[in-house]
C-alpha positions as CSV (number, residue, x, y, z in Angstrom):
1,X,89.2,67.3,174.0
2,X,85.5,68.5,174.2
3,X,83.5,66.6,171.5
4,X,80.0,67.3,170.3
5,X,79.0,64.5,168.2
6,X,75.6,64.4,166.3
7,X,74.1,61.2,165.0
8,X,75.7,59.4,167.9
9,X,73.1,56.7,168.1
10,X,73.5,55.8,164.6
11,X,76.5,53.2,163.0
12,X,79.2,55.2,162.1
13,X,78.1,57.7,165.0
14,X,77.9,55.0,167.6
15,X,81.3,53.7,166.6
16,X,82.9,57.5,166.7
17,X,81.7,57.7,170.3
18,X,82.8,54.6,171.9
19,X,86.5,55.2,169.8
20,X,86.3,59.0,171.3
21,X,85.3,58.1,175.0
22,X,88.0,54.9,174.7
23,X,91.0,57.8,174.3
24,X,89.4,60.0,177.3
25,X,87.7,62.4,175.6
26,X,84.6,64.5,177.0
27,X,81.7,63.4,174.6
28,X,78.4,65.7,174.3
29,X,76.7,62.4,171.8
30,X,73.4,64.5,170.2
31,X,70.4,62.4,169.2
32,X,67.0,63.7,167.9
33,X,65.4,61.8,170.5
34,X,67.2,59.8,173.5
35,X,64.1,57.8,174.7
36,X,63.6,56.0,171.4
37,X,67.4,55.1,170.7
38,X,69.5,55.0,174.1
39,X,73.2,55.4,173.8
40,X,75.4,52.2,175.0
41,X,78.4,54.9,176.5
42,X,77.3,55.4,179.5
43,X,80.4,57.8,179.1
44,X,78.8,60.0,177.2
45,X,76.6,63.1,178.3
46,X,73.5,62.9,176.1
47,X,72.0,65.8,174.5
48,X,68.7,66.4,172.4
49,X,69.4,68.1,169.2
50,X,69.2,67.9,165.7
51,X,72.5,68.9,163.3
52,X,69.6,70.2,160.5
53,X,68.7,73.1,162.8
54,X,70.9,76.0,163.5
55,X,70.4,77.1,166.7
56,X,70.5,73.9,168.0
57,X,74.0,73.4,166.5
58,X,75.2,76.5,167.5
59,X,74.1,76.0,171.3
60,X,75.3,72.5,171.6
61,X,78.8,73.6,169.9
62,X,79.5,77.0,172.0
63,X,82.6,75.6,174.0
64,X,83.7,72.5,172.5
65,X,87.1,71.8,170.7
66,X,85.3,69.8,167.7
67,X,82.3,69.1,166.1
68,X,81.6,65.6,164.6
69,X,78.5,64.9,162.2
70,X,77.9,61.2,161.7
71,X,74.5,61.9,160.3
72,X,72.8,60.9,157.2
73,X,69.5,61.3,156.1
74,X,66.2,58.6,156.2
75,X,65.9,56.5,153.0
76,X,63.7,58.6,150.8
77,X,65.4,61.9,152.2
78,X,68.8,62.5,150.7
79,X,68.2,65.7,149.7
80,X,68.4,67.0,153.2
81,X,71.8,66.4,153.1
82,X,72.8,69.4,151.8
83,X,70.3,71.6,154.0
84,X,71.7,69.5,157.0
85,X,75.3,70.4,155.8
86,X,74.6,74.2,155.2
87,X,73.2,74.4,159.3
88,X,76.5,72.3,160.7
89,X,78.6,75.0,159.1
90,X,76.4,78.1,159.7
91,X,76.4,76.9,163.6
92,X,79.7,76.0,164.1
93,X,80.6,79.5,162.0
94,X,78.7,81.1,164.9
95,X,81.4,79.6,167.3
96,X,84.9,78.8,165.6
97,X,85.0,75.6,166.6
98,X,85.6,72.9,163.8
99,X,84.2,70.7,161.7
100,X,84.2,66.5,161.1
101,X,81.7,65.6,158.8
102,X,81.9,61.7,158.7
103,X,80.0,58.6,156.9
104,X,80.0,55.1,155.7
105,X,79.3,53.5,152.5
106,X,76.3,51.3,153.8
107,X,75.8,48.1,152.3
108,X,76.8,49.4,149.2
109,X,73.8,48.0,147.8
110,X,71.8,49.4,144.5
111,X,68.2,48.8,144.1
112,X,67.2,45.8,141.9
């Protein structure tokens, strides 16, 4: 299966790409910026992109079999989320391929 995979430098996205290229999957792993956080696949071709911006969602989708979104926004930012969400599905709308959006609960921690 061909798998784009945004956030793949983070926790949960890290974790989908080593579980995807460990069953023999082709892995497209997206990162808003491969110098400052490399990937520990070597498996994996890396791609510059960012899941908030449509175009970039749309080109990096265009052939694939599935999209995975492990992203989540900085501390301070969780409003993005749902601008972030609206640009996954406008891009991958532009190409018919689906949709994974996954997380984790963090620490489950609560200020204070």
């Amino acid at each position: 299966m061909r798998i784009t995979l945004f956030g793949a430098a983070g926790a949960v996205g890290s974790r989908t790409l080593a579980e995807a290229l460990s069953r023999g999957h082709d892995v497209t792993a997206v990162v808003r910026d491969p110098a400052r956080r490399p990937l520990p696949h070597p498996g994996a071709k890396v791609r510059r992109g960012d899941a908030s911006d449509i175009g970039d969602v749309t080109a990096l989708s265009a052939g694939q079999d599935l999209v995975i979104s492990a992203t989540r926004p900085a501390p301070g930012h969780e409003h993005d989320l749902v601008g972030t969400a609206e640009s996954l599905l406008a891009g991958v709308s532009a190409t018919g391929v689906r949709l994974l959006l996954v997380g984790g609960a963090a620490g489950l921690t609560v200020p204070g």
